[in-house]
N, C-alpha and C positions, 0 to 999 in steps of 0.2 A: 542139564548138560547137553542135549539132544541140539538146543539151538543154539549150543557154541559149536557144535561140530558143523551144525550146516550154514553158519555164517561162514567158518572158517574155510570150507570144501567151497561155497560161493564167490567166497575173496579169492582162490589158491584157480578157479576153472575162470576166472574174467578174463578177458583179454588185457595187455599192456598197452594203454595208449601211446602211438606213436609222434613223435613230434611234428608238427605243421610243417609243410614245405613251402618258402616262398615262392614267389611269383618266377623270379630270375633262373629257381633250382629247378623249377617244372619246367620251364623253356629251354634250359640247359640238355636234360633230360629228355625232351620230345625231337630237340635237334640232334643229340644221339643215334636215337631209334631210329631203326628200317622205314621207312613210308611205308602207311600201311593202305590197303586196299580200300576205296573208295565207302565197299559195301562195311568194312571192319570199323572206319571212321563213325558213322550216322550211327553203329551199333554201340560203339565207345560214348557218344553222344546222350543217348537214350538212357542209358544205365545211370540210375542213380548213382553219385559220389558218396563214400561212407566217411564222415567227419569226424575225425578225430575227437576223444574225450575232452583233451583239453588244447588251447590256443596258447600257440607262443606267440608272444608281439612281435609285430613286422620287425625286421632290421632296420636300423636307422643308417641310413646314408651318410659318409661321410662332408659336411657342412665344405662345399664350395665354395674358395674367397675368390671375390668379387675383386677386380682392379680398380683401384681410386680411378672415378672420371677425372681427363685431363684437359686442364683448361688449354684454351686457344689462347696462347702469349708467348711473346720472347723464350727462348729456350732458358734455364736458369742459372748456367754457367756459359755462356757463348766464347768459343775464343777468340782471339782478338783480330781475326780476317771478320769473322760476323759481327762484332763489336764493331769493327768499322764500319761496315755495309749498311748494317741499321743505321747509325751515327749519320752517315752522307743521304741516306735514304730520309731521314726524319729533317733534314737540314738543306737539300738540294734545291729547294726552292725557295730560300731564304735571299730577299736582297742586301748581299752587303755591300752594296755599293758607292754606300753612304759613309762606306769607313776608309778615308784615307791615303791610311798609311799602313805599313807592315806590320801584322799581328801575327807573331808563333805562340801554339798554347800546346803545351805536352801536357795530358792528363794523366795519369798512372792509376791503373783501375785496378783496384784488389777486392781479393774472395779466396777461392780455393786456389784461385792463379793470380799470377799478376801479370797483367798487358799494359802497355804506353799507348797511348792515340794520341797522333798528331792532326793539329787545325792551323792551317795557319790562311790568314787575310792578306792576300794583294791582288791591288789593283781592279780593287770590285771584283776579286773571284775567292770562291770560298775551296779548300782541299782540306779531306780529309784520310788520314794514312794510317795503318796498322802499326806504327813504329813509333819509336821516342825521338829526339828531335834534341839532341844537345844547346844550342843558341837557342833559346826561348826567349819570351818575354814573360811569361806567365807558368810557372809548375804548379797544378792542381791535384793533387793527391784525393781521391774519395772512390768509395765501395762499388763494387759492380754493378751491386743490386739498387744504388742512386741512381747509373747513368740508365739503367733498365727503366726507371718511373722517368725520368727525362725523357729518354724515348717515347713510353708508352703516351707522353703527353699529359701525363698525372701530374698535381700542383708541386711542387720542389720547391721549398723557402732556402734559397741558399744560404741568408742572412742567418738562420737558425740552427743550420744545419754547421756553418764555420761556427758559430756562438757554441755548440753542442760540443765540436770539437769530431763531428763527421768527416767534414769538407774542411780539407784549408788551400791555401794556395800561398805560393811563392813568387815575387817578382813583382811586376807593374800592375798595382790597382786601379789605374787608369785604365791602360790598354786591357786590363778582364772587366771591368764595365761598361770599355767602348765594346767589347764581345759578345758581354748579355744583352747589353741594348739590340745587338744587331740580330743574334739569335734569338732571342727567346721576345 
């Protein structure tokens, strides 16, 4: 029985180990305290540190989300002043001067919005307007995100795209073929 009393009196005189302090909680801590005297420093220094019994695992940081990298392109909803500006911008040096006679084409762009852009062809000069255009020759209806890859200069099958039931148009299939010939 003598060495259950002096385990016992051995466990009950141990010190309690205290728990680790992170890195953050000691700099927290040290920027608290007074500055202390040069000579008090080098002597804090020199003194062994007493390590704790046991280690607690670091803290985990909480996981920092990253923003999607963003591509360089067309914004992906533009309204319809920058729908036109691209639209003239991707098309101002197109010669249509080969066409004619008077060409209006209203296109009606939909997505989250809906815009009209107006084209219209005379006298070998190409315009293009933020607006709907009532006298047409030609109403085309198709998705924002079409006249976006048109822009971009990306391959666009019209034929497939009216087959699919994407793209249609209303009016002179004439005059919107004498259009594509001219533009595209």
């Amino acid at each position: 029985m003598a060495t259950k009393k002096t385990t016992i009196a051995a466990t009950a005189a141990a010190p309690v180990a205290q728990p680790a302090k992170t890195e953050a909680v000691k700099a927290a801590e040290e920027a608290k305290a007074p500055a202390a005297k040069p000579a008090e420093k080098t002597a804090a220094k020199k003194a062994p540190a007493k390590k704790p019994a046991a280690k607690k695992a670091p803290a985990k940081k909480p996981a920092e989300k990253k923003a999607p990298a963003k591509k360089a392109e067309a914004p992906a909803q533009p309204d319809r002043y920058e729908l036109a500006d691209m639209l003239r911008a991707k098309f101002e040096k197109k010669d249509v001067s080969g066409v004619n006679e008077k060409i209006a084409v209203e296109i009606k762009a939909y997505g989250d919005a809906e815009y009209y852009v107006y084209i219209l062809i005379e006298d070998g000069k190409l315009t293009i307007e933020p607006w709907g255009y009532i006298d047409n020759d030609v109403h085309i209806d198709m998705p924002i995100a079409d006249i976006l890859t048109i822009i971009k200069g990306d391959k666009y099958d019209f034929e497939a795209k009216a087959i699919s039931g994407d793209f249609y148009a209303i009016g002179s299939l004439t005059k919107l073929l004498k259009v594509k010939k001219a533009l595209f």
